[in-house]
N, C-alpha and C positions, 0 to 999 in steps of 0.2 A: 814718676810720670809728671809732665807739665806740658801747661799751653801757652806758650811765648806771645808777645802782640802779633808777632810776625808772622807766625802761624796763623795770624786771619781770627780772635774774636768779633772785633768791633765790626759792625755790619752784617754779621751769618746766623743763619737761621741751625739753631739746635733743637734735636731732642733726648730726653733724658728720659733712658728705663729704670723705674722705679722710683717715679717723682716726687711721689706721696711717703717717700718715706724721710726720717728725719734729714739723714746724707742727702738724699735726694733733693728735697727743696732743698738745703741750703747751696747745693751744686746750681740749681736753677738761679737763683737768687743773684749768686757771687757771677755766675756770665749775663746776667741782665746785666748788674753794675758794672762791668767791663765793658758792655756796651754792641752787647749780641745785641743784632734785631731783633729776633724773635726765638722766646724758648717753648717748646712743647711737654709737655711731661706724658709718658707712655706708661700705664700703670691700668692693672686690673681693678685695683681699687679704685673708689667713686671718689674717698675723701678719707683723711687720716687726722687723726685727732694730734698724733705727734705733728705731723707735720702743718699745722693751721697754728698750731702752739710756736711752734716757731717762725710763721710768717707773721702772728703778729707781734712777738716777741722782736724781728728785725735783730738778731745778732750783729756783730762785727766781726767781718769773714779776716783771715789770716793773710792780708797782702799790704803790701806796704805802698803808699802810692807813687813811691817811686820804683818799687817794683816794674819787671815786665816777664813775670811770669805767674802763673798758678800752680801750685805747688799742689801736690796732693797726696795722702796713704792710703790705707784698706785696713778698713776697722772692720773684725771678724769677732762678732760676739754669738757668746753662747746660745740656748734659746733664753727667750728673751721673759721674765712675769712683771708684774706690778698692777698698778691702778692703770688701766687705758689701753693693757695689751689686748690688742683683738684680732692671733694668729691662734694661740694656742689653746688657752683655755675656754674661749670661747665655745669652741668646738667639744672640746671635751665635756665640759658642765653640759653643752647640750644633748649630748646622748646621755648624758646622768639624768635630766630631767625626764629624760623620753624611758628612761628604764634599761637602756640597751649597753649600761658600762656594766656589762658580764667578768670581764676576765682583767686579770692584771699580767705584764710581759714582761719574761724574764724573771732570775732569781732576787732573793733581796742581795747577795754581792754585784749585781752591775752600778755602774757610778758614771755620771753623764754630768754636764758640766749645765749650768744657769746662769744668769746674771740678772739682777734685780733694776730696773730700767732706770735709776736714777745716777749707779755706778756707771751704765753705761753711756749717761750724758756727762757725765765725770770725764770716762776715757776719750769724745768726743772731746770733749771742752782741753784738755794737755794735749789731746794731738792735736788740736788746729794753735797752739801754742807750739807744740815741736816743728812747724810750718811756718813761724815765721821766721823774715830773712832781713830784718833792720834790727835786730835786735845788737844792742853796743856790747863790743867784745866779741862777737862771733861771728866768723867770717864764713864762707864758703857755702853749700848746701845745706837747707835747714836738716836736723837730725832726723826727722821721719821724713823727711822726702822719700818719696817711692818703696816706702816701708808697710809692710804688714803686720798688725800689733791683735793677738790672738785677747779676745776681754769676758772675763768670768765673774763671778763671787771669791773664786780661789779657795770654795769644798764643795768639790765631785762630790755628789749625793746621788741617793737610790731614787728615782722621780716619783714613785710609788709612795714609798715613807713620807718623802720630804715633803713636795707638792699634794698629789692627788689625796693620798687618803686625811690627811686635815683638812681639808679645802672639802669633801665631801662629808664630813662627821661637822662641820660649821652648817653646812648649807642643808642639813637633813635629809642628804642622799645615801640612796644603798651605796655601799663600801662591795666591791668584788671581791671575791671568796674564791673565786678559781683562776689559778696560776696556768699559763702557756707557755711553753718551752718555745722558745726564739724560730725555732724550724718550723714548727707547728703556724704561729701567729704567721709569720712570713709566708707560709703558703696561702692562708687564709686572705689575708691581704694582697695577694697576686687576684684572686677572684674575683673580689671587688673592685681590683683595679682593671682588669679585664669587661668587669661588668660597666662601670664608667664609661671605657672605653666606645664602650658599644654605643653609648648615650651621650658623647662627647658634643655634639651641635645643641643639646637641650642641660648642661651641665650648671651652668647659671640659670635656669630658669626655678625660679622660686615652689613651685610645685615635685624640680627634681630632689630627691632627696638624697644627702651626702654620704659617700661610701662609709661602711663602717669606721674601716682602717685600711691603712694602705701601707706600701713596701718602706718607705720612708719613716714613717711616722713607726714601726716596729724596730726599724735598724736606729732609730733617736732613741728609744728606751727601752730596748731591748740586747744592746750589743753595751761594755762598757767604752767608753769613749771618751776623753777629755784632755785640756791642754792647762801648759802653764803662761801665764801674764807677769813672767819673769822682766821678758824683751821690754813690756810696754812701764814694769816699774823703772826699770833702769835709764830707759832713754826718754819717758815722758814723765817719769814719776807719777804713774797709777801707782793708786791704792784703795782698793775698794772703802767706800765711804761708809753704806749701808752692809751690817750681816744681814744674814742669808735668815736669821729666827724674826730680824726685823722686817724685812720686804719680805715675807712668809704675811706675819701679823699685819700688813699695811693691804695683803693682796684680799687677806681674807673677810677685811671687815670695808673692802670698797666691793666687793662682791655679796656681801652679805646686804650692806647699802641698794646695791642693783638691784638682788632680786625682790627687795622687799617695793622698789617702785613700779615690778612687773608682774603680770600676773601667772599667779603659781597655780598647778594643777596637778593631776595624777600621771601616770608614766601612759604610753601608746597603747599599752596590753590593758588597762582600763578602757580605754577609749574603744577600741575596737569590741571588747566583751561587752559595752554597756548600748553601741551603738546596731551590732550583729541584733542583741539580742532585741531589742526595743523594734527593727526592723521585720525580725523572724515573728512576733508577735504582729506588725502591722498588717505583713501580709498573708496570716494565718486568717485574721481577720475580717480583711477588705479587699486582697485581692482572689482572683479567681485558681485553683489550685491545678495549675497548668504545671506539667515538665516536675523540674525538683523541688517547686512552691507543695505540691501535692504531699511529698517525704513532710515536709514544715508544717504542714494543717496538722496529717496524723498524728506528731508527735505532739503537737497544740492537745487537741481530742482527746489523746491518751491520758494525758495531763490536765486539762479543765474537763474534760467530759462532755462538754458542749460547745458552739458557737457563740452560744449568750454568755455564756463563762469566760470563754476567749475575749469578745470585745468589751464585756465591764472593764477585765484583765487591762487591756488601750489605755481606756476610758481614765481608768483612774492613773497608772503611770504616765498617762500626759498632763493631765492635773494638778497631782503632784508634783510632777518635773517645772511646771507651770508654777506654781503656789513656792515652790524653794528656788526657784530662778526670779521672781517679783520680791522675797523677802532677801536673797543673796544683792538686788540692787539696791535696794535701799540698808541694809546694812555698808553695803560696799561704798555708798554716799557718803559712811561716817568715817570708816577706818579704810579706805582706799578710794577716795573718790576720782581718781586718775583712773581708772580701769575699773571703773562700775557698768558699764557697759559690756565689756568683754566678759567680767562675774554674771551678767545676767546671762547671756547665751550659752558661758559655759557649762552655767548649772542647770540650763534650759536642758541642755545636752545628756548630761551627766549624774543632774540630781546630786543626793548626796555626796556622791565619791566628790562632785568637787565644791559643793557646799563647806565640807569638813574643813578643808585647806580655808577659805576664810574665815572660819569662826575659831581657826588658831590662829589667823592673823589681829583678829579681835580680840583676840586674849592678852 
């Protein structure tokens, strides 16, 4: 594929989907320099760290300027890890924090392909070299013109072994203990995406919360799946720079780095059993025992014997919560002082269950 002068650069207004991604700015970049009026980028994302790395980095795009074309391929890389990826893991560690990575998909023989993000600015950096076309001795269409170049690690691994469960024994997350058969998980993830579905106008809003799993994300590690980067050794001369044990060990101690700058706490099933319960005591309490509050007093009753018993019961777990949320700030002052704040509320919240989490950051 290419865009001749003729074809009307200079002067038109473009937009590009997927702006924010590496390919993407530098496709924006290279038609401003050509001398587009004006470029738009069309991207769900706000802003991308590859791609602000590369505007101000300013590469040198692959045209010659005697050229009068733009020359282009299709780089098809694997999923993608490293220091900066924020499609994958992301997501994943965050249901590990919240407690909700229950199950693993699929046997350990499936094998899915990776690529570690600096091989892939490798395969990037020889195909925009296979593009160009002033090169002495070689005449005719540059060698990836309008080629498709498949880019891996080149070792299909199990995502499970490889990635997830070291990346979760670093970060002192539960490890999943229960396997899903691919049919099983696939259905499962039809529901949530149905359930999405339904909440499709409120899906970006920070209050929605993201489906478990979905039909995609089950047939990525769950089906085996993977190609070879034969094509792109031979015609571009890839060769994976980084192994797969090294951008392994670079992913897990830039995540280890992260978490340690955010603040860490207990999984949801805390959250909700300490907040129910702190609640089911307020308005056993202080409120009037109308409707299901009434079911709440008696079992109060049953259990303190009294209402004087019930509100010291308050009295003092607010106190408390109070007294380890004022000593978690000023701790947090020393050994986190970036998020001494968000330690005070949480522990305002939480009390010990998230007290504990700082005083092993303390340690």
């Amino acid at each position: 594929m290419h865009l001749s002068a003729n074809e009307g650069i200079e002067g038109v207004r473009f937009a590009v989907t997927g702006g924010q991604g590496f390919v993407g700015a530098a496709l924006c970049l290279e038609l401003l320099r050509l001398g587009a009026r004006e470029v738009r980028s069309l991207d769900l994302r706000a802003s991308s760290s590859w791609s602000q790395q590369l505007l101000d980095a300013r590469p040198h795009h692959p045209r010659s300027d005697k050229s009068t074309r733009l020359y282009t391929c299709a780089i098809r890389p694997a999923a993608i890890y490293g220091p900066g990826e924020e499609r994958h893991l992301p997501r994943i560690l965050s249901l590990a924090k919240l407690g909700l990575a229950f199950f693993k998909i699929g046997g350990p023989d499936v094998k899915t392909d990776w690529v570690y993000i600096d091989n892939l600015v490798l395969a990037l950096i020889v195909a925009s070299m296979g593009l160009l076309d002033d090169i002495p001795d070689r005449k005719g269409t540059p060698v990836a013109a309008g080629q498709a170049y498949f880019i891996c690690d080149g070792s299909p691994c199990n995502t499970f072994d490889f990635i997830i469960k070291p990346l979760f024994q670093s970060l002192d997350y539960s490890i999943p203990q229960v396997m899903l058969d691919t049919s099983v998980a696939l259905a499962i993830s039809r529901i949530f995406l149905f359930i999405s579905t339904l909440f499709y106008p409120w899906l970006d809003s920070k209050w929605m919360p993201q489906p478990l799993i979905l039909p995609a994300e089950v047939y990525k590690v769950g089906v085996t799946h993977y190609f070879s980067f034969l094509k792109a050794r031979e015609e571009l001369g890839y060769v994976p720079m980084v192994r797969p044990h090294e951008g392994l060990a670079a992913t897990i101690s830039y995540w280890k780095n992260r978490k340690r700058r955010e603040l860490d706490g207990p999984t949801i099933f805390t959250w909700l059993a300490v907040t129910i319960g702190m609640l089911a005591v307020f308005s056993a309490a202080c409120l009037p025992p109308v409707g299901p509050l009434k079911w709440v007093l008696d079992i109060h009753l049953f259990v303190f014997r009294s209402m004087l018993v019930i509100r010291l019961v308050l009295v003092i777990a607010i106190a408390l919560h109070f007294g380890e949320a004022v000593y978690a700030w000023f701790l947090a002052k020393k050994v986190d002082p970036r998020n001494a704040t968000g330690w005070f509320w949480q522990t305002f919240a939480l009390g010990l269950f998230s007290l504990r989490y700082l005083l092993k950051r303390a340690r």
